[in-house]
C-alpha positions as CSV (number, residue, x, y, z in Angstrom):
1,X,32.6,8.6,-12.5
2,X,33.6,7.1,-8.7
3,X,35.4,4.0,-8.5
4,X,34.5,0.8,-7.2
5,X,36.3,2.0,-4.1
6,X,34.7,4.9,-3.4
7,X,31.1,3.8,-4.2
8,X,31.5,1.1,-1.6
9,X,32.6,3.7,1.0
10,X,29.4,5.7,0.1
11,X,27.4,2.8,0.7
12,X,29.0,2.0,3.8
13,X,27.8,5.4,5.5
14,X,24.5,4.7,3.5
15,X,24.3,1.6,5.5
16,X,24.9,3.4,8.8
17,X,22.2,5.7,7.9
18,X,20.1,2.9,7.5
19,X,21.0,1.1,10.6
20,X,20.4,4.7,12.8
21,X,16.9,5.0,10.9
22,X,15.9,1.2,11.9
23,X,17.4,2.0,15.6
24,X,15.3,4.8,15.7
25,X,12.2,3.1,14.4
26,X,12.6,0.5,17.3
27,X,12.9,3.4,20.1
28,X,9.6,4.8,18.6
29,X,7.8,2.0,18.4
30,X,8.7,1.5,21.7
31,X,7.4,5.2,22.4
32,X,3.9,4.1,20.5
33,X,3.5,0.9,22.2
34,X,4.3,2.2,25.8
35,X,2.7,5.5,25.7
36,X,-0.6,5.4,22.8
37,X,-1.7,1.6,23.0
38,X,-4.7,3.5,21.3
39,X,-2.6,3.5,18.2
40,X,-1.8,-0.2,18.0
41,X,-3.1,-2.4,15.0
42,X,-2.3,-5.7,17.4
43,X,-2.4,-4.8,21.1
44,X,-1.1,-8.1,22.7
45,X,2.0,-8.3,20.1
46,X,5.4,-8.0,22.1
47,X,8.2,-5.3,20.5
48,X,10.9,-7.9,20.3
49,X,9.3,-10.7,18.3
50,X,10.6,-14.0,16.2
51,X,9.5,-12.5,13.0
52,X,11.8,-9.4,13.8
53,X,14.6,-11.1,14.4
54,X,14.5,-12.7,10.7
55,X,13.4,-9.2,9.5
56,X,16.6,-7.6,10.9
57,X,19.2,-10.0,9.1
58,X,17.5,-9.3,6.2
59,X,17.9,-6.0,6.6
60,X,21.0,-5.4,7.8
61,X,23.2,-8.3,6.0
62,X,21.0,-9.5,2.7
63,X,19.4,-6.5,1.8
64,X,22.4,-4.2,1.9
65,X,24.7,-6.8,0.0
66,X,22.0,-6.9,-2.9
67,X,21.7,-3.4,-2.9
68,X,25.6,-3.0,-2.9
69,X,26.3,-5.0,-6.4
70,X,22.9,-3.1,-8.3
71,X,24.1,0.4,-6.7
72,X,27.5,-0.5,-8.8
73,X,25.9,-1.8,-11.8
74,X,24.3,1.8,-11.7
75,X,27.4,3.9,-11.4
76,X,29.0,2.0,-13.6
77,X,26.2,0.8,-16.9
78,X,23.4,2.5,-16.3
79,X,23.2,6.0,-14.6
80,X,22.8,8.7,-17.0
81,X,25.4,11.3,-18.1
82,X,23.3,14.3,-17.6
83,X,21.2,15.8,-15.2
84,X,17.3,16.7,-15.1
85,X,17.2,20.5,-15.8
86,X,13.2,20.6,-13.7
87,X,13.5,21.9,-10.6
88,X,14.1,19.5,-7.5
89,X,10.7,19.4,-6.1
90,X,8.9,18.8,-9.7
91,X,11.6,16.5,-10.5
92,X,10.6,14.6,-7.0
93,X,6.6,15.1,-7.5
94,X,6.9,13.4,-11.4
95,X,9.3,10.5,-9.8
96,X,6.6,10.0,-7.0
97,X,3.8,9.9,-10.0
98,X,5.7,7.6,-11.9
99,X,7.5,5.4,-9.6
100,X,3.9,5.1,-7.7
101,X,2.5,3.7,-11.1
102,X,5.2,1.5,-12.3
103,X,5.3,-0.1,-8.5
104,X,1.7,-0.9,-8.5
105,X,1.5,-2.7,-11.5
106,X,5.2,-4.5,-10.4
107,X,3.5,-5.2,-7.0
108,X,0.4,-6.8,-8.2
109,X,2.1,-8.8,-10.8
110,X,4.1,-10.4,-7.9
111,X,0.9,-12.0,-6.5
112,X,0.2,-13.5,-10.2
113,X,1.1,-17.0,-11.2
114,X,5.0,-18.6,-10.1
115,X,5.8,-14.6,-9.1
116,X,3.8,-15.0,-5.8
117,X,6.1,-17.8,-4.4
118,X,9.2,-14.8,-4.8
119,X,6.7,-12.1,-3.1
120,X,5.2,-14.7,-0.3
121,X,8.6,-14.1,1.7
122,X,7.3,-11.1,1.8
123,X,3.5,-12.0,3.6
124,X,5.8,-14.8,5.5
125,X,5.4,-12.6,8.9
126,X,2.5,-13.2,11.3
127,X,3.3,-10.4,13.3
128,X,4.2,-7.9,10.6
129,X,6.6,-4.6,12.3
130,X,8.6,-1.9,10.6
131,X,11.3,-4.6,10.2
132,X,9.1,-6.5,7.4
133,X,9.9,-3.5,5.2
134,X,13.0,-4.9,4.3
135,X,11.8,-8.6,3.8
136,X,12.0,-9.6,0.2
137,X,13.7,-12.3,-1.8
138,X,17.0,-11.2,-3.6
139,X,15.2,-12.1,-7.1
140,X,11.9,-9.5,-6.2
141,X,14.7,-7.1,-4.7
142,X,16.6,-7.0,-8.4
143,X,13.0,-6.6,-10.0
144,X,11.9,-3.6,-7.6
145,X,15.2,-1.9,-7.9
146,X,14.7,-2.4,-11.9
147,X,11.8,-0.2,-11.5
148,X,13.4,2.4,-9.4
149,X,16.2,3.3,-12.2
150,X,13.7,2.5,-14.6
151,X,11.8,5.8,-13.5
152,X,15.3,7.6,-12.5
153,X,16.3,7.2,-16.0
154,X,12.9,8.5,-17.8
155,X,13.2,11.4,-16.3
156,X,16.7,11.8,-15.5
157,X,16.7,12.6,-12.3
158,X,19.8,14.3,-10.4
159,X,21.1,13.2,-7.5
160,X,19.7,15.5,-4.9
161,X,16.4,14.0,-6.5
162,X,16.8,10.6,-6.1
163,X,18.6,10.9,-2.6
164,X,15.3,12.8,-1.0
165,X,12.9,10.7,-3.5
166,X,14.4,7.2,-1.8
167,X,14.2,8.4,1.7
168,X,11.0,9.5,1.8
169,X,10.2,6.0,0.4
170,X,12.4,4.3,3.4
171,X,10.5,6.3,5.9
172,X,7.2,5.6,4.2
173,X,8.1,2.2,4.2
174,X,9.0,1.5,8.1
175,X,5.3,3.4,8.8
176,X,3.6,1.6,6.4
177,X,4.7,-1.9,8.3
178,X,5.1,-0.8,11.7
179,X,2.3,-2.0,14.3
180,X,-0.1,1.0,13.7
181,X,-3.8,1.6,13.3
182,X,-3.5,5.0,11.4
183,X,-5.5,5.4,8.4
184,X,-4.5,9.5,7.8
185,X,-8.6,10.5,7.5
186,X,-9.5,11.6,4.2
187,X,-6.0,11.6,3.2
188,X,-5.7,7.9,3.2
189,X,-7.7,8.3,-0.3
190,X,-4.1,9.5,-1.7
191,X,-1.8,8.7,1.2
192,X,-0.5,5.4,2.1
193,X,-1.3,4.3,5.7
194,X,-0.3,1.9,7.7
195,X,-3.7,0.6,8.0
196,X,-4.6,0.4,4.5
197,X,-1.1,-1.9,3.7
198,X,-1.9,-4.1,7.3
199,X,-5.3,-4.9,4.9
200,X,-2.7,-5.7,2.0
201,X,-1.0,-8.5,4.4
202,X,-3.9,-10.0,5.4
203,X,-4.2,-13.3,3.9
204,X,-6.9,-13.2,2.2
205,X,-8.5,-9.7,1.8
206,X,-4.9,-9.2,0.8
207,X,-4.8,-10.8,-2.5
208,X,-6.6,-8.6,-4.7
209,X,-6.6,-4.7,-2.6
210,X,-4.1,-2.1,-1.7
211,X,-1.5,-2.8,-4.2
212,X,0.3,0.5,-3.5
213,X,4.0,0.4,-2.7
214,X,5.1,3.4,-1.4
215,X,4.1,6.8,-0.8
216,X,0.4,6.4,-2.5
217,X,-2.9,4.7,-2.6
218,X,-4.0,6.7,-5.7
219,X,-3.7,4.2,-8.0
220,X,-5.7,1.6,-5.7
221,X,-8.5,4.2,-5.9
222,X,-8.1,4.7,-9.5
223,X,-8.1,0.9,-10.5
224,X,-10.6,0.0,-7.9
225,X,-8.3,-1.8,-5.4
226,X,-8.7,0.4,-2.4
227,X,-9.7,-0.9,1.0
228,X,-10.2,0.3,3.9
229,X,-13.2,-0.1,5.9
230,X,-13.9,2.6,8.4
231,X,-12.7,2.1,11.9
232,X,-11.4,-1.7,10.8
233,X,-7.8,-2.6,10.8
234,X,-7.0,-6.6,10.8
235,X,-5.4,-7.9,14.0
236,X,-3.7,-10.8,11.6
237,X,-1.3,-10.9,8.7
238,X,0.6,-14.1,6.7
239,X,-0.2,-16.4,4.2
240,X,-2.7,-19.2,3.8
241,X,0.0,-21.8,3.5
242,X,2.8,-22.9,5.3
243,X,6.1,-21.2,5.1
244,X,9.8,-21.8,6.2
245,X,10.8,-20.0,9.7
246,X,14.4,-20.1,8.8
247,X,16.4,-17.7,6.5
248,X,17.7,-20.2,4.3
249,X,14.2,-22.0,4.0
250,X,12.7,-18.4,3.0
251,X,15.5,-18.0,0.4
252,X,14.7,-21.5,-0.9
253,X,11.0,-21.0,-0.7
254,X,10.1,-20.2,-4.7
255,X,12.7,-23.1,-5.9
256,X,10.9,-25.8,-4.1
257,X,8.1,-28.4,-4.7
258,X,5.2,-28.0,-2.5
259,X,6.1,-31.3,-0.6
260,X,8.8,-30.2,-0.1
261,X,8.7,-27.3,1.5
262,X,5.3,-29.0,3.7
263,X,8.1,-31.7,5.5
264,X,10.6,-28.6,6.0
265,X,7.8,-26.8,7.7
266,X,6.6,-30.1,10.2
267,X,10.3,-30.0,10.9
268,X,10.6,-26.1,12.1
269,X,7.3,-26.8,14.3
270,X,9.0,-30.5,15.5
271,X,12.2,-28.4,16.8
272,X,10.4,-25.4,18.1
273,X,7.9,-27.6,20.1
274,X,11.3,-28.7,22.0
């Protein structure tokens, strides 16, 4: 087993894996916007926008930090002694299956009852970019990792395994939010597109379709929560109610009364107007 030490130094290269992937993302978004405006969900929206800049802190400061003390948990509690004994790409396709199933019913849950105010940081962004991928309270960021190992421990996956199952899902994930029109043809039955989630942050066509998470839409199909209307993609994204545009308001967001958060949001717009 690696020490403390030595799983911190892991995830420090991790982290500059993650920081290249976003860097690219930004130079081919760039790419999309410049040279196939055909491919854009919202024409007029800029690269560089306010949203993003929130988005970016979240992903390179809060998100990692989380991620550091559950990734130590794991080493330490929870990651199994042995090893799968499938071979890689079965142990992969099962994790897909099951991950895919366990995160649909986790994501729809989160827009039940007092769960939603912890997932609406999420559907905060009105101009929704690869960088919302990695917008999420700390408390849904436990709950989603939960379901990760959860999966990684059923079927005991190895390490190659869960290294190419989690960045496929990163890659997936910085498509899925990234200012695209792509629906994937008939594949967007069974494959995720970055259309079909854009429907999922609308605010209110989002609230009861395209639950999927990652890689899939299957289970949408299956539990009759796919949408995606032919040669439609929605041109706006957010919530129907008023949220914080500050990092500490967002993290505040699910602990505060309604009121509350109403005179903290007339205060952003006062300052902003100024």
């Amino acid at each position: 087993m690696r020490t403390p030490g030595e799983v911190l130094i892991d995830l420090f290269y991790e982290q500059g894996g993650v920081i290249a992937s976003y860097t690219i993302a930004m130079l081919l978004t760039f790419a999309i916007l410049r040279w196939l405006p055909c491919a854009r969900a919202r024409a007029d929206q800029k690269i560089w926008t306010n949203d993003m800049k929130i988005d970016l802190v979240f992903s390179i400061i809060l998100v990692p930090m989380i991620f550091v003390g559950l990734d130590l948990i794991e080493e330490h509690w929870i990651a199994p002694s042995t090893e799968a004994s499938l071979p890689v790409a079965m142990q992969i396709l099962l994790a897909i299956l099951l991950k895919e199933f366990l995160g649909y019913w986790r994501h729809r849950a989160m827009h039940w009852g007092p769960l939603w105010k912890f997932h609406a940081i999420h559907h905060a962004p009105e101009e929704m970019d690869f960088a919302t991928a990695s917008r999420f309270h700390p408390v849904e960021l436990v709950g989603t990792w939960s379901v990760a190992i959860f999966a990684s421990l059923i079927l005991n996956l190895g390490g190659v395994a869960k290294g190419v199952l989690f960045s496929m899902i990163g890659v997936q994930q910085l498509l899925l939010h990234a200012n695209l029109r792509w629906t994937y043809g008939p594949l967007g039955r069974i494959i995720n597109s970055p259309a079909a989630h854009r429907w999922h942050h609308h605010p209110e066509t989002g609230k009861a379709h395209n639950f999927g998470v990652g890689m899939l839409t299957l289970f949408d199909v299956l539990f009759g929560t796919f949408h995606l209307p032919p040669g439609e993609c929605p041109t706006v994204a957010g919530t129907d109610a008023p949220m914080p545009k500050s990092i500490w308001g967002l993290l505040r967001y699910p602990f505060e009364r309604e009121s509350n958060v109403d005179r903290q949001c007339d205060a952003e717009r006062r300052a902003n107007a100024f």
